[in-house]
N, C-alpha and C positions, 0 to 999 in steps of 0.2 A: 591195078584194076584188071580183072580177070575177062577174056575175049575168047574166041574159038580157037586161036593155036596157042595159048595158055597150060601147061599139063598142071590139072586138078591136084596130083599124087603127090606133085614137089612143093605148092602150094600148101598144102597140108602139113607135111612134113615140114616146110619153114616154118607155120602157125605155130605146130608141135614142140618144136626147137627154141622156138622164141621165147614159149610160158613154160617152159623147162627152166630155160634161163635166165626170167624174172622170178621164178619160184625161187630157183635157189640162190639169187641176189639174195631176195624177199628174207629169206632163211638165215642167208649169213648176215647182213644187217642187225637181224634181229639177236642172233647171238654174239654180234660185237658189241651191241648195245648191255646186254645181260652182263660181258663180262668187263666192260667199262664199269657199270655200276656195282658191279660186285666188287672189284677190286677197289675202288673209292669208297665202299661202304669198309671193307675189310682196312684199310688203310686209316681208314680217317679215325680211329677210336679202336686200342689192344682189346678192348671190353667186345665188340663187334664179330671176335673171332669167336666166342662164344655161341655163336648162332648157328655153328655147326650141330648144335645138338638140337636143333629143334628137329630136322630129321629122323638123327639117331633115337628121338624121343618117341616119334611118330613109330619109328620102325619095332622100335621095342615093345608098344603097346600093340603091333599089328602080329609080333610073333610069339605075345607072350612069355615074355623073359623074365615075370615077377615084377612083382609092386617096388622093390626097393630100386631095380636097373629102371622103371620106369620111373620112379619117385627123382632117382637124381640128375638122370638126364634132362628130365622137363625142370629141375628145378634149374640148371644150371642156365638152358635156354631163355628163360622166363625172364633173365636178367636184363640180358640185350635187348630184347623188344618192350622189358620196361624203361630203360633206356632211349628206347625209340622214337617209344610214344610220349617221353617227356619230353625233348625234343622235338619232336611235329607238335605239340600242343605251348613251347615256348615261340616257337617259328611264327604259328597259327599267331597268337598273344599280342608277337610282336607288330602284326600285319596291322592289329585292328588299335584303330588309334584311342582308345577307352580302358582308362584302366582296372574298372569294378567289373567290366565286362571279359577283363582279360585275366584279372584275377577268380572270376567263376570259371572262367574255361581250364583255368587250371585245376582247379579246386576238382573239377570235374570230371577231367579228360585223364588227370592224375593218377586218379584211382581206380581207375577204370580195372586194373588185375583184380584191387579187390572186390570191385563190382565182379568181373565175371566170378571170382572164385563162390561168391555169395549167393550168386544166382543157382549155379551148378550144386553147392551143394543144399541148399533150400530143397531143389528137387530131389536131389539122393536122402531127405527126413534129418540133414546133419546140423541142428540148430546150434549145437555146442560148436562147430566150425566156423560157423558164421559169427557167433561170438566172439572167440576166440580171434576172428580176422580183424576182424572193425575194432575191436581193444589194442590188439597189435599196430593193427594203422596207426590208431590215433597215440599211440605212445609212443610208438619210433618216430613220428614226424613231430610229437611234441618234446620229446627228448633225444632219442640220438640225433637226428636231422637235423635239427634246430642248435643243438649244443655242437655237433661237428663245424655245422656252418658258422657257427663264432668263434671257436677255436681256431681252425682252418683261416680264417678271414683276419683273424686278431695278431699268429704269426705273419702274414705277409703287410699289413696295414696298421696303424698305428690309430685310425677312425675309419670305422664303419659307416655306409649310409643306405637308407633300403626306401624302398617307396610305400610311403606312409597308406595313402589308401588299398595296396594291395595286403598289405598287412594288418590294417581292419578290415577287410572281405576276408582273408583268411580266416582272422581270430573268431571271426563272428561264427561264420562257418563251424570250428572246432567248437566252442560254445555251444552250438546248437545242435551237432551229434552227439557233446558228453550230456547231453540236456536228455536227448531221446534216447541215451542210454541207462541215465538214472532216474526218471519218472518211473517208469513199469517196474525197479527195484525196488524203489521207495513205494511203489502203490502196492506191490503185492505185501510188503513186512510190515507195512501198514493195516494192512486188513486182518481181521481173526482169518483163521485156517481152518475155521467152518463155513463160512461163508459160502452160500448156492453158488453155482457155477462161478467160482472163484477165478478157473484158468481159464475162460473165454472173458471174463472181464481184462484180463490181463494181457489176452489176446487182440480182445478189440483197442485199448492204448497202446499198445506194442505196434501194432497198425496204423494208426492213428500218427503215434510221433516220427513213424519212419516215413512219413506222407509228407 
């Protein structure tokens, strides 16, 4: 507590000194926590160290090095935080004790790359891309995914066992995008090719079944 033979100047300067020295506590805490985490993320999974290129990705599209040094840096990135996010959405999964409800979240939270990539390029006019993605999805996780993980699971086990209700939310799931992927094929080769505004019908169930 401060009185008349108190000097104001030393005072200060102790305040000064003090949030000098909680700041760069504050500071280095926070960068042993960073490098805690980083080393246990880089540890825990060789797949992890891949996440050096999300930078290199970032920096390449910031100095323009060309499409193909950006193409394969982000795609090599892309791997790890798909990796991630399966992971934080098994973790999530595990937390909730429902299994239809944890099998949508997976369904969900899964595909989330190729939601963003669908979104992004819908707006750049690239419907042939978006095609092309959701066909891709849905046949690497109905055949590579699916036949890996039997294979993989049949040399170490001699019987499989899987949890029956997440594997009808899945299958349902997959049903009901090849479904809204082959209505608006089948409605359009169905139709004459005279037909008045042929590609806004086509447009409006194309809408309709991705709803």
């Amino acid at each position: 507590m401060s009185s008349e033979n108190t000097a104001l100047l030393a005072a200060n300067f102790n305040d000064d000194a003090n949030n000098t020295r909680s700041n760069n506590q504050h500071h280095q805490s926070v960068f042993n926590s960073f490098y805690k985490n980083s080393k246990t993320t880089f540890q825990s999974s060789p797949v992890n160290w891949l996440l050096l290129f999300v930078p290199i990705g970032i920096l390449c599209e910031k100095f323009n090095l060309g499409p193909v040094a950006i193409f394969i840096t982000n795609f090599f990135a892309i791997i790890p935080l798909a990796s991630l996010l399966a992971y934080a959405t098994e973790e999530l999964g595990e937390s909730i004790h429902n299994d239809s409800i944890a099998g949508l979240l997976n369904a969900t939270f899964g595909n989330a790359v190729e939601v963003i990539v669908s979104v992004i390029a819908l707006k750049q006019n690239q419907i042939t891309v978006v095609q092309a993605s959701m066909l891709g999805s849905i046949l690497s996780n109905l055949l590579l995914v699916l036949g890996s993980c039997f294979i993989v699971g049949g040399i170490r086990f001699k019987e499989q066992f899987f949890n029956q209700t997440a594997a009808q939310t899945m299958g349902s799931l997959l049903a009901v995008s090849v479904m809204a992927l082959l209505l608006p094929a089948a409605f359009y080769l169905s139709l004459p090719k005279d037909t008045n505004r042929l590609e806004d019908k086509i447009l409006d169930l194309s809408r309709g079944t991705s709803i």
